[in-house]
MIMARSE-642414 format. One line per field, with one value per atom (N, C-alpha, C): residue number from 0; x, y, z; atom name; residue in three letters. Coordinates in nm, 4 decimals, padded with zeros to 6 digits. Layout:
BEGIN
k <- [NUM;...]
east <- [X;...]
north <- [Y;...]
up <- [Z;...]
a <- [CA;...]
r <- [ALA;...]
This chain:
BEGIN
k <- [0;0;0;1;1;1;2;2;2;3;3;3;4;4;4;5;5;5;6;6;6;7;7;7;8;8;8;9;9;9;10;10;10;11;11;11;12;12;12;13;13;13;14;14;14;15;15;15;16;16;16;17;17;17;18;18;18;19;19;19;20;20;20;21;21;21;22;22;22;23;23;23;24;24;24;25;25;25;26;26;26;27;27;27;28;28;28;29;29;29;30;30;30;31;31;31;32;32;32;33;33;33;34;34;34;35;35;35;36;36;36;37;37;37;38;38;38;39;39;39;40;40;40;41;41;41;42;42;42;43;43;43;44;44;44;45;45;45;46;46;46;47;47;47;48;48;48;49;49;49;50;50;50;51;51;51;52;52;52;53;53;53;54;54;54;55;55;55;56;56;56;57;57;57;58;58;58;59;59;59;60;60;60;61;61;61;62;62;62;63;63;63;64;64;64;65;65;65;66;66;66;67;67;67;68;68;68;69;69;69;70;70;70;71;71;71;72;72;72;73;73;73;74;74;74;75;75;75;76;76;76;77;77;77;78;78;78;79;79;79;80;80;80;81;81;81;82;82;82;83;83;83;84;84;84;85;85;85;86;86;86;87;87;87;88;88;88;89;89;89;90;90;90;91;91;91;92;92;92;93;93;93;94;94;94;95;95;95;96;96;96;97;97;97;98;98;98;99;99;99;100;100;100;101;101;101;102;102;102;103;103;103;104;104;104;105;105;105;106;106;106;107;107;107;108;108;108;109;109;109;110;110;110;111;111;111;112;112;112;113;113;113;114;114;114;115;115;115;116;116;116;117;117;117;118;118;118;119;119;119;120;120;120;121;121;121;122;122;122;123;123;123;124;124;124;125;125;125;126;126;126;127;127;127;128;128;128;129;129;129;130;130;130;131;131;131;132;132;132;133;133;133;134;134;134;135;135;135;136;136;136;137;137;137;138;138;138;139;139;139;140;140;140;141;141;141;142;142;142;143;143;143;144;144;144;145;145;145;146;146;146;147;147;147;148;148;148;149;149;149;150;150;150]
east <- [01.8914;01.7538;01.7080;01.7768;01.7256;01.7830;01.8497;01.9192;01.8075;01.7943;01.6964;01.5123;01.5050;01.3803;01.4005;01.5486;01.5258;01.5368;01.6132;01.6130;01.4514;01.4142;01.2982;01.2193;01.2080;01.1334;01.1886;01.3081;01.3461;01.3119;01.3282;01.2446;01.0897;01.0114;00.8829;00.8862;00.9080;00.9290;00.9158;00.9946;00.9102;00.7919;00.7375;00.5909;00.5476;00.5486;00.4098;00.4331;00.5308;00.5823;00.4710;00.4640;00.4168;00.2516;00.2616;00.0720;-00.0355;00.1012;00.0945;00.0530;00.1740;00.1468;-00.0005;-00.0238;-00.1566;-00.2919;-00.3047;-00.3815;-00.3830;-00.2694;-00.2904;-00.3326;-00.3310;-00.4053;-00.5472;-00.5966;-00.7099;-00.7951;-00.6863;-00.7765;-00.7504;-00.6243;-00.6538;-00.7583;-00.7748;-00.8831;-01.0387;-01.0392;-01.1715;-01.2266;-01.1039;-01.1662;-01.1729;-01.1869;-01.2675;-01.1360;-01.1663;-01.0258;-01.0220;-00.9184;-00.9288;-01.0095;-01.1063;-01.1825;-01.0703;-01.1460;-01.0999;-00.9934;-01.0140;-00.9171;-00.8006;-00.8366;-00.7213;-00.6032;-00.6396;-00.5879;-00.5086;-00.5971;-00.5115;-00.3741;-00.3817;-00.2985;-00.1838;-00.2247;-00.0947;-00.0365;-00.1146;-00.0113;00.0809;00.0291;00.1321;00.2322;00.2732;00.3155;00.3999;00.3769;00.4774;00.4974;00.3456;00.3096;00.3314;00.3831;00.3514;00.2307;00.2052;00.0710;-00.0468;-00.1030;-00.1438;-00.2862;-00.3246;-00.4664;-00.5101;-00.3632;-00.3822;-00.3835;-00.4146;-00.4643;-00.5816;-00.5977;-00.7419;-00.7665;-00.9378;-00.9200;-01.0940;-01.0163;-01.1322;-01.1850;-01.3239;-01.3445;-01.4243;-01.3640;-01.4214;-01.5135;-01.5387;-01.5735;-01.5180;-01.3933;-01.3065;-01.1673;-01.0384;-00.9063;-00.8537;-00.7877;-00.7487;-00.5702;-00.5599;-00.4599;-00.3773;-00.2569;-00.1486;-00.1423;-00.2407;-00.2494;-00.3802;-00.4401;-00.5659;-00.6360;-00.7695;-00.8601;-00.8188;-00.8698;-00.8139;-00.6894;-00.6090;-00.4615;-00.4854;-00.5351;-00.5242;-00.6235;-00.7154;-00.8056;-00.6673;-00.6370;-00.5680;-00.4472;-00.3766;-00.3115;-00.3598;-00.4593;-00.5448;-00.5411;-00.5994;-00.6409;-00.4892;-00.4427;-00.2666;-00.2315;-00.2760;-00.2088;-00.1068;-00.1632;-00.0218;-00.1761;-00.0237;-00.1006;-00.1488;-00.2727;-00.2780;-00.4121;-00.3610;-00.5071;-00.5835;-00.6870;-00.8057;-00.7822;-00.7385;-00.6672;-00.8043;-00.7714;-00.9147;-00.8384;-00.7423;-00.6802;-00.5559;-00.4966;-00.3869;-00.3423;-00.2203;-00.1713;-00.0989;-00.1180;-00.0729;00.0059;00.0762;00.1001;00.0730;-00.0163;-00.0791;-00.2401;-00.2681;-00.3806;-00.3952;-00.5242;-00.5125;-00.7048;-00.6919;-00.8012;-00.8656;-00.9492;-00.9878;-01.1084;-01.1528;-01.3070;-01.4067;-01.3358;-01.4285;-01.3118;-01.4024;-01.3368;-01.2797;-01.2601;-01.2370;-01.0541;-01.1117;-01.0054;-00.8240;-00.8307;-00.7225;-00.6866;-00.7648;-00.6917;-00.6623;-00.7427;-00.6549;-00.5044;-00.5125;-00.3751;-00.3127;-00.3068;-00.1976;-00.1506;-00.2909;-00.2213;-00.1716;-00.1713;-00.0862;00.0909;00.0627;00.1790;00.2725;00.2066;00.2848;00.2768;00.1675;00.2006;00.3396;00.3354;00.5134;00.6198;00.5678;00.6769;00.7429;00.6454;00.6144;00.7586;00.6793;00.7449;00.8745;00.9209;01.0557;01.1304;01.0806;01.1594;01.1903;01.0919;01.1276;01.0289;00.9226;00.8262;00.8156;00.7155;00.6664;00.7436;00.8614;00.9702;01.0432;01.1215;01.1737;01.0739;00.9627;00.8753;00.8192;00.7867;00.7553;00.8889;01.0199;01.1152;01.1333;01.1546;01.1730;01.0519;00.9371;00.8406;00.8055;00.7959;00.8268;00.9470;01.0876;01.1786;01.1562;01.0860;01.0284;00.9446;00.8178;00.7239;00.7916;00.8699;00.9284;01.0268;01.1207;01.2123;01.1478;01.1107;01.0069;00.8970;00.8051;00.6850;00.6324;00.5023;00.3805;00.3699;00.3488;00.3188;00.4676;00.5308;00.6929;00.7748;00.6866;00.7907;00.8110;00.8990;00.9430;00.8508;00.8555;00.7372;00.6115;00.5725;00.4433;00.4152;00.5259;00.5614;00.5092;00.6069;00.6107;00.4623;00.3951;00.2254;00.1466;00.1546;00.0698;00.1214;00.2196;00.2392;00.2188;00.2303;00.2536;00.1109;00.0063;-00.2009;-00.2355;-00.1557;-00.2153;-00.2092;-00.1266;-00.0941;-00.2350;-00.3207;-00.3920;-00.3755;-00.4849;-00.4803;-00.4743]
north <- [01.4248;01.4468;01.3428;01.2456;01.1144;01.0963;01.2277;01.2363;01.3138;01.4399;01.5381;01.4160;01.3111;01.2935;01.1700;01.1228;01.0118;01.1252;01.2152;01.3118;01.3039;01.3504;01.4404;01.2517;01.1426;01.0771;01.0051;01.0121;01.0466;01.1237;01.2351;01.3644;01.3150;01.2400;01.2191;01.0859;00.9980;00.9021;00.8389;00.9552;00.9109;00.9491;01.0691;01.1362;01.0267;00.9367;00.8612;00.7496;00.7262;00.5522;00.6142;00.7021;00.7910;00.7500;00.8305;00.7872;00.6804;00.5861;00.4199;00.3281;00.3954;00.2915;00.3377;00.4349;00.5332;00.4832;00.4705;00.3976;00.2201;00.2308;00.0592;00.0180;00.0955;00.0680;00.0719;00.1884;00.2092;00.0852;00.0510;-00.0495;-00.2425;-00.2284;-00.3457;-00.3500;-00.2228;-00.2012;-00.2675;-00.1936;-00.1987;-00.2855;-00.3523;-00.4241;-00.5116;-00.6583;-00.7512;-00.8833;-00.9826;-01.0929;-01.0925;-01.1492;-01.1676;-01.3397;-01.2650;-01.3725;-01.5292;-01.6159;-01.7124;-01.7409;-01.6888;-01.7289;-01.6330;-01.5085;-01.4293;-01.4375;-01.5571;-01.5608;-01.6972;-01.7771;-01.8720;-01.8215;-01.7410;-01.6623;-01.5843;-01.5261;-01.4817;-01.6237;-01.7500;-01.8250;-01.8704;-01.9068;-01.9263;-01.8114;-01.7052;-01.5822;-01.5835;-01.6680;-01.6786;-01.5432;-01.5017;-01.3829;-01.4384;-01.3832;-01.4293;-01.4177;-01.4692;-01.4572;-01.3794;-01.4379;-01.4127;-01.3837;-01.4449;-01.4278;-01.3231;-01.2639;-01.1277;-01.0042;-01.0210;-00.9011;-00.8909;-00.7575;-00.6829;-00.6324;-00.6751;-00.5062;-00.4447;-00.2971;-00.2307;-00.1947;-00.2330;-00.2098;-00.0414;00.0328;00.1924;00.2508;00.3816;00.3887;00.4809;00.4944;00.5457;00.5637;00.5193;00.4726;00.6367;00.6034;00.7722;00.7858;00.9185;00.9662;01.0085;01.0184;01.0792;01.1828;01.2933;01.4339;01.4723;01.5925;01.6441;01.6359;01.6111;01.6029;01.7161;01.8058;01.9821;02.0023;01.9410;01.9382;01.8251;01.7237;01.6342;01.6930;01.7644;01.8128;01.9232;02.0282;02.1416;02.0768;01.9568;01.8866;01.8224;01.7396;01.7232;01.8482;01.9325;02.0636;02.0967;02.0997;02.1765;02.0492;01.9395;01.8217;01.7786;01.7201;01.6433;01.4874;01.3829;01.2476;01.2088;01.2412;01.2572;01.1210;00.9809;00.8921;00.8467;00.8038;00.7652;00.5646;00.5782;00.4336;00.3268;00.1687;00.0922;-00.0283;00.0631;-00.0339;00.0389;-00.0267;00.0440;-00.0202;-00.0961;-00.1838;-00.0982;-00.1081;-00.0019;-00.1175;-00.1906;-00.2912;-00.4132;-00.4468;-00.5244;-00.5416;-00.3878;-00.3721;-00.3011;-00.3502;-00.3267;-00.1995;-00.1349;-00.0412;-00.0350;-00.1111;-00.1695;-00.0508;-00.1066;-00.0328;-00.1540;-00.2612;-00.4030;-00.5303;-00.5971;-00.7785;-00.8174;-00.7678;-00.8278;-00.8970;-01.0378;-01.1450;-01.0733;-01.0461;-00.9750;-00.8200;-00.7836;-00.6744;-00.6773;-00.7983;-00.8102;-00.8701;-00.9475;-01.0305;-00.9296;-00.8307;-00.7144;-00.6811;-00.6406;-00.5849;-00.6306;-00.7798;-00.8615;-00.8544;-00.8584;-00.9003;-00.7465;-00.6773;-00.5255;-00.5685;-00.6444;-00.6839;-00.7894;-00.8711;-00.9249;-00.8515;-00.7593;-00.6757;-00.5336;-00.5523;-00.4521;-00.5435;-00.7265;-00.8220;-00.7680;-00.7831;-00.8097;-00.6939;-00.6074;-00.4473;-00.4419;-00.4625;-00.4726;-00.3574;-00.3326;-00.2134;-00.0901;00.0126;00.1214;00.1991;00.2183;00.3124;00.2466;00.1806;00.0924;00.0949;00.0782;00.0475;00.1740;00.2586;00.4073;00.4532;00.4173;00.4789;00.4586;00.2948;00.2472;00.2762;00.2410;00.2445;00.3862;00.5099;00.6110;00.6687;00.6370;00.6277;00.5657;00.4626;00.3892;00.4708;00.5021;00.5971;00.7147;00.7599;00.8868;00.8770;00.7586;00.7623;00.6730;00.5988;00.5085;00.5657;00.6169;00.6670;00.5333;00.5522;00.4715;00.3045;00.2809;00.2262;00.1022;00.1793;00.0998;00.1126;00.1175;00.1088;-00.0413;-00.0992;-00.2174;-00.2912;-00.2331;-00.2541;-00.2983;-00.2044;-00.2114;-00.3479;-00.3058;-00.4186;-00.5565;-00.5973;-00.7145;-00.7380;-00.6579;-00.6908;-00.7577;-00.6230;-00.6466;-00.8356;-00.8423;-00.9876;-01.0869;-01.0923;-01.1799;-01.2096;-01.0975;-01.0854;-01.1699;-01.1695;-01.2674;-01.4267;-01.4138;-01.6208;-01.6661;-01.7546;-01.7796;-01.8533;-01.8543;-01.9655;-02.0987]
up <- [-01.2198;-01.1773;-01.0761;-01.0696;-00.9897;-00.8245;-00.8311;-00.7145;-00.5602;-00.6765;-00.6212;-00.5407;-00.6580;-00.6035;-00.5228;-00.5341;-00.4259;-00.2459;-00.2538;-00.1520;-00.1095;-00.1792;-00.1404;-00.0890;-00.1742;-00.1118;00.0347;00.0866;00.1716;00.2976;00.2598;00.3557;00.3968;00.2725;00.2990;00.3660;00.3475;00.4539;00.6131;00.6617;00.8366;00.8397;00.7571;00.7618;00.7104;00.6201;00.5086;00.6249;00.6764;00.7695;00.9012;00.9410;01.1133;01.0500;00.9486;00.8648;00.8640;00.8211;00.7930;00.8920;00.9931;01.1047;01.1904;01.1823;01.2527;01.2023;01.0745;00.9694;00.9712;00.9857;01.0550;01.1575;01.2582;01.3692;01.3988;01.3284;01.2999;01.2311;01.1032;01.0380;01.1215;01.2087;01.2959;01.3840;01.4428;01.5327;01.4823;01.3548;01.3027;01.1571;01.1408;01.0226;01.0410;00.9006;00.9144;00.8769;00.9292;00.8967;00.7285;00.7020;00.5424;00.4566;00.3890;00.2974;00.2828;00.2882;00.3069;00.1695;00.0489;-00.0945;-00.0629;-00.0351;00.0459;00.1337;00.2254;00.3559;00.3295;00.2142;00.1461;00.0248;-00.0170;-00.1119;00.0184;00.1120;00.1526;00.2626;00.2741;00.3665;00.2856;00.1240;-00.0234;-00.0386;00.0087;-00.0048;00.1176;00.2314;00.3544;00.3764;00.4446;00.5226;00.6776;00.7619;00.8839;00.9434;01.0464;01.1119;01.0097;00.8558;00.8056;00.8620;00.9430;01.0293;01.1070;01.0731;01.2151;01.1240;00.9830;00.8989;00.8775;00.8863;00.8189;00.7334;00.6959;00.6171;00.6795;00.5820;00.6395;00.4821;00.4652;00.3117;00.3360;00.2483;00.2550;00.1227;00.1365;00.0206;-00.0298;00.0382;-00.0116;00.0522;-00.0354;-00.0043;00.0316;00.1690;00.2283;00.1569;00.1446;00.0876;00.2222;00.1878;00.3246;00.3518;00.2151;00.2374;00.2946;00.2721;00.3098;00.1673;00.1766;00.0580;-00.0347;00.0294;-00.0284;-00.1037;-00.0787;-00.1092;-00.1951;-00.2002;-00.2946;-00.4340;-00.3997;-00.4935;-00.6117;-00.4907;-00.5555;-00.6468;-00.6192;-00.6928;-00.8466;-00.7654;-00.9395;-01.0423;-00.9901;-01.0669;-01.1179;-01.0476;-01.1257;-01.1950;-01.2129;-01.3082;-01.2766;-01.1285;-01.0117;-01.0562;-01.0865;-01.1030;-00.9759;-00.8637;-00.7518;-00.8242;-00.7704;-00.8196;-00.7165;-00.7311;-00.6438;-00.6480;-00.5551;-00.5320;-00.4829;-00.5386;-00.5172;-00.4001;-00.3606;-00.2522;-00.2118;-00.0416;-00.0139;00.0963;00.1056;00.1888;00.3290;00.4345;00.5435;00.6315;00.5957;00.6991;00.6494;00.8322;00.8069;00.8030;00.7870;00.7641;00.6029;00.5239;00.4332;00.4180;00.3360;00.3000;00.1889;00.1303;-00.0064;-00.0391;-00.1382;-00.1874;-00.2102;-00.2268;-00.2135;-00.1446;-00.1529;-00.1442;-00.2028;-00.3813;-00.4715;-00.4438;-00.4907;-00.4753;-00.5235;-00.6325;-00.6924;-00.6779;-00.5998;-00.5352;-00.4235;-00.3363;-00.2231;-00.2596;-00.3274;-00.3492;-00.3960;-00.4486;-00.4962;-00.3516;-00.2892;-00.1773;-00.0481;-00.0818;00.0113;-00.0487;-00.1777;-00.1967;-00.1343;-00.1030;-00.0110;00.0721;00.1456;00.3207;00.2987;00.2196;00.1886;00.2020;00.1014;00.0781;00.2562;00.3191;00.4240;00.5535;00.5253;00.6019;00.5830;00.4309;00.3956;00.4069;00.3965;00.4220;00.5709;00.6687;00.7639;00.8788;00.8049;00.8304;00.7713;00.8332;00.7669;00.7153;00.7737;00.7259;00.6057;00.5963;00.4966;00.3739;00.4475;00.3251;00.2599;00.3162;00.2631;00.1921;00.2534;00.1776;00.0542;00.0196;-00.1269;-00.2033;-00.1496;-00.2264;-00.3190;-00.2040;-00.2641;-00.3530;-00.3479;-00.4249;-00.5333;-00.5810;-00.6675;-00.7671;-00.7011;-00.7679;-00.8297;-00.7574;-00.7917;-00.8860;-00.9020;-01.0182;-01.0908;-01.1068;-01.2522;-01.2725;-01.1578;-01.2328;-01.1383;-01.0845;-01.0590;-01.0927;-01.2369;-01.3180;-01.3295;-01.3637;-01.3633;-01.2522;-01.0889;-00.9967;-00.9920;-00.9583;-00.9115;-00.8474;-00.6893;-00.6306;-00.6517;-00.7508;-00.7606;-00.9440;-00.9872;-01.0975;-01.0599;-00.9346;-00.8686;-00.7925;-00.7442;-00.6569;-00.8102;-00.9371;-01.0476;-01.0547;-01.0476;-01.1201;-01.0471;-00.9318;-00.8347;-00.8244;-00.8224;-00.7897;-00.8821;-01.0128;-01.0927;-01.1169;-01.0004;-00.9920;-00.9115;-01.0001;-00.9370;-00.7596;-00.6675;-00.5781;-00.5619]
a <- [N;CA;C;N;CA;C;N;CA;C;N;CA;C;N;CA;C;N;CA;C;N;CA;C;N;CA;C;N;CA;C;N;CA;C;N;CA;C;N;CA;C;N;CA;C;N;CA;C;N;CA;C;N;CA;C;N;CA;C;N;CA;C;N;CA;C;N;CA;C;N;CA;C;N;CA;C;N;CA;C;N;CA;C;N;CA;C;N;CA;C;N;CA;C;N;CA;C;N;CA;C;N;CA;C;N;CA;C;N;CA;C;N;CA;C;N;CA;C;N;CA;C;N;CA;C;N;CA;C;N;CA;C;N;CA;C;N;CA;C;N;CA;C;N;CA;C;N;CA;C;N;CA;C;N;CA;C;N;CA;C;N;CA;C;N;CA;C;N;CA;C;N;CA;C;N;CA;C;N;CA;C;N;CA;C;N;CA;C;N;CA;C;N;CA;C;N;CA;C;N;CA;C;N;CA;C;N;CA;C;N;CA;C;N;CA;C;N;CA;C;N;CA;C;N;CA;C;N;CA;C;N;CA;C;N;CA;C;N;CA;C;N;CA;C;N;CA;C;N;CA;C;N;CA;C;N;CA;C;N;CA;C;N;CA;C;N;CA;C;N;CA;C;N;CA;C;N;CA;C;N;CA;C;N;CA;C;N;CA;C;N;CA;C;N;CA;C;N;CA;C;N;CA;C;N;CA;C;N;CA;C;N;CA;C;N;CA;C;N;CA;C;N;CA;C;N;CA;C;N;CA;C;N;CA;C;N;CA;C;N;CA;C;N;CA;C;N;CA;C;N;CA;C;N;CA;C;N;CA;C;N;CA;C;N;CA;C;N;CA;C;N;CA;C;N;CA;C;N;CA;C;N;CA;C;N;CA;C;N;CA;C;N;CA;C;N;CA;C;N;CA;C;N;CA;C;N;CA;C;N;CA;C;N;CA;C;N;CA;C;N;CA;C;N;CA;C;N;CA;C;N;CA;C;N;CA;C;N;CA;C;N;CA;C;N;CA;C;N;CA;C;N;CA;C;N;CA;C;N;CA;C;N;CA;C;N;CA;C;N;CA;C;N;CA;C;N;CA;C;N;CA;C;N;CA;C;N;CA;C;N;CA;C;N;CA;C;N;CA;C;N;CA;C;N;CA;C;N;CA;C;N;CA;C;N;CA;C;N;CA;C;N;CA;C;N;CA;C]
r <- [UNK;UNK;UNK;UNK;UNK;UNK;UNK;UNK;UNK;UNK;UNK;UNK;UNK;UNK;UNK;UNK;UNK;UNK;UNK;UNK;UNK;UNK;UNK;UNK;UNK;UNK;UNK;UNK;UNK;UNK;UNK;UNK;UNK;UNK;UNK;UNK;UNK;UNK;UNK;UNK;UNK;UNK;UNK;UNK;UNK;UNK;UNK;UNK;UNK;UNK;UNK;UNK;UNK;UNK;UNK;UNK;UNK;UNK;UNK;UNK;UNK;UNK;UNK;UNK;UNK;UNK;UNK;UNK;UNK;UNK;UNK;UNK;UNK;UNK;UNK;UNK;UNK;UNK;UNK;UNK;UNK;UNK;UNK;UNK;UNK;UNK;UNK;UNK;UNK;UNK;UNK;UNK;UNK;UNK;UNK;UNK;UNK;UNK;UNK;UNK;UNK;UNK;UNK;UNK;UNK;UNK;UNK;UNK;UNK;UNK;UNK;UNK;UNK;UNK;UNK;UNK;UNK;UNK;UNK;UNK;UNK;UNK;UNK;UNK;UNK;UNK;UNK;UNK;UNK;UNK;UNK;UNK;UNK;UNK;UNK;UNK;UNK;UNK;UNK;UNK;UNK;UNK;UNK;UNK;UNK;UNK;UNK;UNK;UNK;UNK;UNK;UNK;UNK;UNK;UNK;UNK;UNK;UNK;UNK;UNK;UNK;UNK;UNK;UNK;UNK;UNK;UNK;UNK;UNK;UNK;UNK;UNK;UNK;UNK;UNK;UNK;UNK;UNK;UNK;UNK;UNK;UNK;UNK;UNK;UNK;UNK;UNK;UNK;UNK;UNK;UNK;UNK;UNK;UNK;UNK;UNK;UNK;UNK;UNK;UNK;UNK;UNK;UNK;UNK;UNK;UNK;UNK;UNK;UNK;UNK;UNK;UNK;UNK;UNK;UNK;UNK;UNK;UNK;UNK;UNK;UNK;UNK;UNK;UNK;UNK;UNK;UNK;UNK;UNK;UNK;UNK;UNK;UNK;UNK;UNK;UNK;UNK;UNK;UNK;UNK;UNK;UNK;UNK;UNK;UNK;UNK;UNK;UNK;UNK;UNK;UNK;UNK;UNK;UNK;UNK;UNK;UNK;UNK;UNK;UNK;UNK;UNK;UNK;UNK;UNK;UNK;UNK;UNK;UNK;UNK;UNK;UNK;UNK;UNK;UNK;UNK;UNK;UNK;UNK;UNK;UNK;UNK;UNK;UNK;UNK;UNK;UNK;UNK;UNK;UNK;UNK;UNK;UNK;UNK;UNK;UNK;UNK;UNK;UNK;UNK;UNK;UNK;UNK;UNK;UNK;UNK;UNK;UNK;UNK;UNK;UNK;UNK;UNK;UNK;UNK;UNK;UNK;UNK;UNK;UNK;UNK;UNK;UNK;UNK;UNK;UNK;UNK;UNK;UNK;UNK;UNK;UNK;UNK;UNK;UNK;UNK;UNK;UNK;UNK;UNK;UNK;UNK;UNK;UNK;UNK;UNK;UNK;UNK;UNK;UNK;UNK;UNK;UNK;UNK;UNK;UNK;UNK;UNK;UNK;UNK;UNK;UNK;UNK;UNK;UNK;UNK;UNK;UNK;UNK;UNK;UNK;UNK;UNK;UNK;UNK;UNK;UNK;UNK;UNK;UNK;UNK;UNK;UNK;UNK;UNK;UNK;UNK;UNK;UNK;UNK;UNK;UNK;UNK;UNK;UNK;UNK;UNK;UNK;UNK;UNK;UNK;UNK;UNK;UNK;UNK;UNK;UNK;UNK;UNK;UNK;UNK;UNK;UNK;UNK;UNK;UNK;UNK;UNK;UNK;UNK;UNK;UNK;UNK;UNK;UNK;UNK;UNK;UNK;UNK;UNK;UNK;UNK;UNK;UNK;UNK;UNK;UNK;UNK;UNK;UNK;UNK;UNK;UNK;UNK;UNK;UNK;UNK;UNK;UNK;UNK;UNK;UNK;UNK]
């Protein structure tokens, strides 16, 4: 079974990486430098040019699909969640400031560094979700733990 969904997160990949980088631009364009405890947490994190990230705080974190499609998913009981943050790079898309969710979602701008960009990083990440589940991807294992070391 683990074959089929690393395929498929595969296939999805240049699409979510094409998304990412599109969305990152947008939010370099238009967002705001990162809060000063923030910007101290990713130079500890040996982010590069940590100064040259944004965010754009929304009031609401965009999905890679269409609303409609994300709705019709809910309804059929696809785990489709309403995210309070979302790392695109090096731009990030929050719902607030809050200190520890930026640091989650730096520790993806790390992780974005170390992969080597959008593609790399959409690939595993989604391979992740898809064979552990959300909750127990690796990935996302490692942001939960890492957000919680204080500054």
């Amino acid at each position: 079974m683990v074959a089929p969904l690393i395929l498929i997160a595969r296939a999805l990949a240049p699409v979510a990486a094409l998304w990412s980088r599109r969305r990152q631009a947008r939010i370099l364009h238009r967002g705001i430098p990162l809060p000063a405890e923030a910007l101290a947490f990713a130079r500890i994190l040996g982010i590069e040019r940590p100064e040259d990230i944004r965010v754009e705080v929304a009031d609401e974190v965009p999905l890679p699909i269409p609303r409609s499609m994300a709705r019709a998913a809910r309804a059929a009981g696809f785990p489709v969640m309403a995210a309070g943050g979302m790392c695109l790079g090096r731009g990030i898309c929050a719902l607030s400031l809050d200190p520890r969710l930026l640091r989650h979602e730096l520790v993806h701008t790390l992780q974005y560094q170390r992969l080597g960009g959008h593609r790399a990083f959409m690939r595993r990440y989604l391979e992740e979700c898809l064979v552990f589940g959300y909750a127990a991807a690796p990935m996302e294992i490692e942001a939960r733990e890492r957000s919680a070391d204080p500054v």
